[in-house]
N, C-alpha and C positions, 0 to 999 in steps of 0.2 A: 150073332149080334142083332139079330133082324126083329127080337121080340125087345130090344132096350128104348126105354122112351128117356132123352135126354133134355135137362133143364139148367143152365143155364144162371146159379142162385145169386144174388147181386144183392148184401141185407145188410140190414143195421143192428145190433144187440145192446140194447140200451137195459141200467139197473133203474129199479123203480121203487120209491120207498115205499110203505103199506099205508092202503088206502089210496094208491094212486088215480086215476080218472082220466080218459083220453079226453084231451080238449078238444075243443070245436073244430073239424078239419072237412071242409069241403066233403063227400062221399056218399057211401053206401055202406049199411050192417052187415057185417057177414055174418054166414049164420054158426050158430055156437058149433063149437066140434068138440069130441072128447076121443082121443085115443092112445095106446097103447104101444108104444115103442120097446123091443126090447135089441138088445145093440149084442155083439158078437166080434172077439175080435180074441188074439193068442193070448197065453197065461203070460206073457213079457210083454204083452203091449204092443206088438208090431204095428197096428195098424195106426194106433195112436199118435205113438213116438213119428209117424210118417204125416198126420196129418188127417189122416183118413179114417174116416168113418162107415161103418156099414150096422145097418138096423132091417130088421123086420116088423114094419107098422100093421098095426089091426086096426081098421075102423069099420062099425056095424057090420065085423066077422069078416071081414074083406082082409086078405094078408097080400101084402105087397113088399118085396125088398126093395131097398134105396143102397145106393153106393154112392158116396161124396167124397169127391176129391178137389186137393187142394188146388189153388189159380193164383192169378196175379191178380190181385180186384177182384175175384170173385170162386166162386166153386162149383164145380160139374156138378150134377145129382144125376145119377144112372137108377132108372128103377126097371123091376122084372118080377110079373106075380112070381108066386111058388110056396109052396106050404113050409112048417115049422121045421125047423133040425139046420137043414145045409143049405147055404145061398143055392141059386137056379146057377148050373154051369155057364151062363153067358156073364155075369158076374165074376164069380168064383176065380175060371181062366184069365181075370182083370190082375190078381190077389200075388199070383205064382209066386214072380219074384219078391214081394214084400214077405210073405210068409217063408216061400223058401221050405214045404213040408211041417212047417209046426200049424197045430190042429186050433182049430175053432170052439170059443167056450163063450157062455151067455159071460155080460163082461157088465150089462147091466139094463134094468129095467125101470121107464120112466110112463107114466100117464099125465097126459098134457089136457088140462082144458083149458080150450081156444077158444078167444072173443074179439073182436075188434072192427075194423070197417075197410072198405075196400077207396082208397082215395084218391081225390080227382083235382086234375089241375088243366083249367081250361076247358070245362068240357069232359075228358076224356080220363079214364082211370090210368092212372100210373102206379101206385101201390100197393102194396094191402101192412096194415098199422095191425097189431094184433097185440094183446095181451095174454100173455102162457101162465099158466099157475101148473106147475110143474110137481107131481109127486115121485121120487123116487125109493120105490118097492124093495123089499125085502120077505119076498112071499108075498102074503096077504098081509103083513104089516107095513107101513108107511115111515120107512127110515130117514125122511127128511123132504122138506117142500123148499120151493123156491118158485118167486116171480120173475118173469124175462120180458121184455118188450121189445116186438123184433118189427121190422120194417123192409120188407122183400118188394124190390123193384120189380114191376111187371112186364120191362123192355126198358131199351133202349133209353126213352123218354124218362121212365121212370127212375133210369139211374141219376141220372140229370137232377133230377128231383129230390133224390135222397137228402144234400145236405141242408134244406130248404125244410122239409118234412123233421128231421133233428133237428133246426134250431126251436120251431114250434114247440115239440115234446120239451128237450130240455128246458125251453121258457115253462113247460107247465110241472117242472120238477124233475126228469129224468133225468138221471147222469150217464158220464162215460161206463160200458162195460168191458169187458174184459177179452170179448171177441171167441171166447171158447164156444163149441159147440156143446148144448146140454150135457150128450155124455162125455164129456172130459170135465165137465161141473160136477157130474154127477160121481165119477170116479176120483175125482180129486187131484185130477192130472194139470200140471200144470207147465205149458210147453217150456223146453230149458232153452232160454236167450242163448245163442251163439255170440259170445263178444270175443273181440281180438285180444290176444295174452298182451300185456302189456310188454312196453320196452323195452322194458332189463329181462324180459323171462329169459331159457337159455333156448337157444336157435332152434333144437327138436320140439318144443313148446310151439313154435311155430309155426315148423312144418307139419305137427299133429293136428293144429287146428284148419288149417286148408284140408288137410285130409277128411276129417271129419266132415267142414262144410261139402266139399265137394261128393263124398260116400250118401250123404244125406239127401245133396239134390239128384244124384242116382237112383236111390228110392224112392224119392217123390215123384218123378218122372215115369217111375216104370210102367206104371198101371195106364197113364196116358198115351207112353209110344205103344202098347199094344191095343189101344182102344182104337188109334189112327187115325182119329177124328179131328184133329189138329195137330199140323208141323212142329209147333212152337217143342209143342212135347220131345219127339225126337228129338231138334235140336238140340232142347237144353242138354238131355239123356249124354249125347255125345259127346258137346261142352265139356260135362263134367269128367265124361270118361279120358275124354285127350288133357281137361289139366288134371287131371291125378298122372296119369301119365306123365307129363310136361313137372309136374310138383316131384316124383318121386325120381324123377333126371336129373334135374336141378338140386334134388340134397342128396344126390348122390356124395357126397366127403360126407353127410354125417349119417348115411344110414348102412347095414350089413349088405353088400354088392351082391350076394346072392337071393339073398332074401328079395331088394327091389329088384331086382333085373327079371327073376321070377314074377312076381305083379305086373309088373310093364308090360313081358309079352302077352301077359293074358290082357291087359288093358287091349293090347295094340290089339288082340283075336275079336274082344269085344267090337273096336272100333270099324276092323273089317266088314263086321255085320250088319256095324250102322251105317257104317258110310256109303253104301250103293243107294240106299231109299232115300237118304239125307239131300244127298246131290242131287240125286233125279226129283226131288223135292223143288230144290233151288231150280233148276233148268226148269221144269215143266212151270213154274209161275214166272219166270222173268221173260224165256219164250210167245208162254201165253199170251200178255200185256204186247207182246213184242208185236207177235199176229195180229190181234186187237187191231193194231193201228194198221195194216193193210189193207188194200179195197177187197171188195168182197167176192173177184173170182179166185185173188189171190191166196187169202182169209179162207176160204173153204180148201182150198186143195193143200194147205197150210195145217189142216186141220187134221190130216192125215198123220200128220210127225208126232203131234198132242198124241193121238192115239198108240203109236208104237210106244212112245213112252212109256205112257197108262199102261202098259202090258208088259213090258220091262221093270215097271215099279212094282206091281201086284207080283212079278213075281220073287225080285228080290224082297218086297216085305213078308213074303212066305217063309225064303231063307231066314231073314234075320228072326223073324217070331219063334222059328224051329231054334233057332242058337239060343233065343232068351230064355225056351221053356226047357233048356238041358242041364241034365248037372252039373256040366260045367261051369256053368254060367251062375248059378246057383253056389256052386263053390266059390266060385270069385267072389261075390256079393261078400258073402261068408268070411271070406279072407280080408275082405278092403273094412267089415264091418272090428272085425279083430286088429287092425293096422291103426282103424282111428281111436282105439283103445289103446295101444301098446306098438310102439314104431320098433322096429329091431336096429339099434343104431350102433354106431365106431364107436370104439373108445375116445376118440383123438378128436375136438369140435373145429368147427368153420364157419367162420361168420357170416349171415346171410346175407350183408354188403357185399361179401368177396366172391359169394356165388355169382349174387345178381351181375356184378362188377364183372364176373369171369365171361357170362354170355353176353353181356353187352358188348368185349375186347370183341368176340368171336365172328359178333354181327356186322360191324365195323369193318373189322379185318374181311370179312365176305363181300361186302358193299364196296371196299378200296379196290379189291380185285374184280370185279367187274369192268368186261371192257365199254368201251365211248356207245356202243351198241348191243344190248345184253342180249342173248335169247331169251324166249321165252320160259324153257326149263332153269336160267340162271334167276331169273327175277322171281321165280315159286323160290327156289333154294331160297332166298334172300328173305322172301315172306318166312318160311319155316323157322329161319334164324330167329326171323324176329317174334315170332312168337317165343319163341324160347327165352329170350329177352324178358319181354311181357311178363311170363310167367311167374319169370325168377325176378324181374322188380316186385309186384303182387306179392310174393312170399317174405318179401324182406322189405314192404311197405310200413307192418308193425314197429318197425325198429328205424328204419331212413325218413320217415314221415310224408314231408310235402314234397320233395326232389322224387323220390321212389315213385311217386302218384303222376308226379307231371311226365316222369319215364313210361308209366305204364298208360297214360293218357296218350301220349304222340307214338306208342308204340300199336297204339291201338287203330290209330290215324291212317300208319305205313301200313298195317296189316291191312286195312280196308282197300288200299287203293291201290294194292298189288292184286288183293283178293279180289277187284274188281275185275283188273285184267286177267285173272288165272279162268275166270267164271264165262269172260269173252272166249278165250283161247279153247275154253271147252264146248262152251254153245257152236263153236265153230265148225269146232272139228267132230261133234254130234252131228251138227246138220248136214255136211258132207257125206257121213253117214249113214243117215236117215235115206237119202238120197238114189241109196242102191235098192232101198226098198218101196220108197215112189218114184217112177218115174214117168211121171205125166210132165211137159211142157211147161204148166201152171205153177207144178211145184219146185220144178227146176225156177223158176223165175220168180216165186215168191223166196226162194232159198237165198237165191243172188240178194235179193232186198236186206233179208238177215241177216246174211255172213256181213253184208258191209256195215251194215247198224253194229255189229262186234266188234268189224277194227276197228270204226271208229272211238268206241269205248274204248278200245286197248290205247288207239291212239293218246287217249284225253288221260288216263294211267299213267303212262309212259312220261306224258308232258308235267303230270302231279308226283310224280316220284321225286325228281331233286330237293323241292321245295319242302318236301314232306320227312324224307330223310334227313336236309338240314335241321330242321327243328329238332327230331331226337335224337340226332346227334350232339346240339348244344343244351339238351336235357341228360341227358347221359352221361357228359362230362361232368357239368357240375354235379349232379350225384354220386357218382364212383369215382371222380379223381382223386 
């Protein structure tokens, strides 16, 4: 990973009628470019269908790959020289699970000539405004042109700026675009909207569609948790894995018992893998912060636990990368990819009201038995329940509407502020831990400072559970009664 240069792309893609003309904007000319993109990706599109793009650019003979991947607001770009034919293996190793062993084929080829200016607000450059005149090759023939007008933040600041910078353009003629990257213009692809089935669909309609979204954010995600350059990756990765799991428990009455029960434990094998790097995730940043605030004899001999961490986390993210690049892991994809196509379901249907209806009774029934003073291990149970709640409103939100949402909204409430104390109860009993293996004075005494910063979060949990519970308990009723 040590040759990857990463950026960070934050842009605008605006249409532009012919004849267009960059109006007056504060800046500087960049200088013209012209090059040579050719893009690479399976004969079904895998990389596509995921969001993801990968090209090998030539300018003035210079070959460079780019890899872009999808974000929230914005898109990685991972670049690594290397010559023609197969991405540089520090890329490539990104691909596994998306490809999954299907091979690499030129998927299409673009020549961009770039003009525009680099532009400034207050002084100081925040953008670059560019107009593309885009050819897309067919050999040495010219099988179709097109104009883009793209507008790439240069930081922070300049994201700020973007919608300031579009109103400008569109006053001088631009309109809204379509957000595709060139080669998905150029291929003709055009991403399929995920919308909820409506209504009346039948209940399997349903659960195929979470499946799907859920199979989908599994792929998007992969190429990030094994890049590890940011959490957010893993976690969604998981997310998804535990509600497909949580999804295929829940319609359990309308799906073949062997067929989901087989997925599930491969979900739950998946989830094993993620879940050690996940948490030491969570703990190693809520920790940090935590240390943060102690004085600084404290703060350094404190500094020692970060570290065991850090070396417990490198090496479960060893295990879990070995799990993702296996065939089994590879077969599951595979399996969950053929599940959001074709669910294996009962003869005999079940309402997704009476699902949802069914875990909600359970969660209830968990929460009445609880004694005046729960353990700890009772109040996780109680969270898990309630996840399962969650889930199965979510699934049968398409058909119960606003009740289903306000279930899955106050379900989401009690998960958080149990999940608050499950996260105390762990940092706790980590530090204790930690403990056997420093033991200097300083960090016995900065530990003391911790544990009690955790009960008292358990504390402030504990005191937020009834009130938090009443509420989706009176969302609950009226939804399922």
């Amino acid at each position: 990973m040590a040759r990857l240069r990463e950026t960070h792309e934050r842009e605008l893609k605006l249409a532009v009628p012919a004849g267009f003309r960059l109006p007056e904007i504060p800046g500087e000319p960049l200088e013209p470019r012209t090059f040579t993109s050719t893009y690479h990706d399976s004969a079904d599109r895998a990389l596509t269908r995921a969001g993801i793009t990968l090209r090998r650019r030539v300018q003035d003979r210079r070959g460079l790959w780019q890899l872009k991947l999808p974000g929230e607001g914005e898109r990685l770009e991972l670049e690594a020289p290397g010559g023609p034919g197969t991405p540089p293996p520090e890329l490539a190793e990104l691909l596994v699970g998306v490809l999954r062993g299907r091979a690499l084929e030129r998927a299409a080829v673009l020549r961009t000539e770039r003009a525009g200016i680099r532009a400034h607000e207050n002084g100081r450059a925040v953008a670059e405004v560019t107009i593309d005149t885009v050819s897309v090759l067919d050999g040495r023939r010219v099988r179709e042109r097109f104009v883009e007008l793209e507008v790439e933040a240069l930081d922070d600041e300049g994201a700020v700026a973007l919608p300031r910078l579009e109103e400008i353009l569109v006053d001088a003629g631009a309109t809204a675009g379509d957000g595709r990257p060139k080669a998905f213009r150029a291929m003709g692809h055009v991403p399929v909207e995920r919308r909820a089935p409506p209504s009346w669909a039948p209940p399997l309609e349903h659960v195929r569609a979470m499946v799907t979204e859920q199979v989908a954010e599994l792929i998007a995600h992969d190429p990030g948790t094994r890049l590890g350059e940011d959490p957010e990756e893993l976690h969604q990765t998981r997310v998804a894995t535990r509600r497909l799991r949580a999804v295929l428990r829940a319609a359990r009455p309308l799906l073949d018992e062997a067929w989901a029960e087989s997925l599930r434990a491969e979900l739950s094998w998946l989830g094993s893998a993620l879940g050690p790097v996940r948490d030491l995730d969570v703990l190693l940043e809520r920790l940090g912060e935590e240390i943060d605030e102690l004085d600084p004899p404290e703060r350094r001999a404190a500094g020692r636990f970060l570290e065991l961490l850090e070396e417990e986390r490198a090496s479960a993210r060893s295990a879990m990368l070995e799990a993702m690049s296996s065939d089994r892991y590879a077969d599951l994809v595979t399996r969950l990819e053929t599940a959001a196509v074709a669910l294996r379901a009962r003869p005999e249907e079940t309402s997704l009201e009476e699902i949802a209806a069914r875990e909600f009774r359970k969660l209830r029934k968990a929460v009445r038995a609880l004694p005046e003073r729960p353990t700890d291990e009772e109040l996780h149970a109680v969270r898990i329940r309630g996840k399962r709640a969650r889930y199965a409103a979510e699934l049968a939100e398409g058909v119960a509407g606003k009740p289903a949402r306000r279930v899955v909204k106050d379900a989401k409430r009690l998960q958080d502020v149990i999940g608050e104390h499950q996260d105390a109860v762990v940092a706790e009993e980590r530090i204790r831990g930690l403990l056997d293996q420093v033991g200097s004075a300083r960090a016995h005494f900065a530990a003391g400072q911790l544990v009690e910063r955790d009960r008292e979060r358990r504390r402030q949990a504990r005191a937020a559970f009834p009130k938090t519970w009443s509420r989706l308990k009176k969302s609950g009723k009226r939804a399922w009664s």
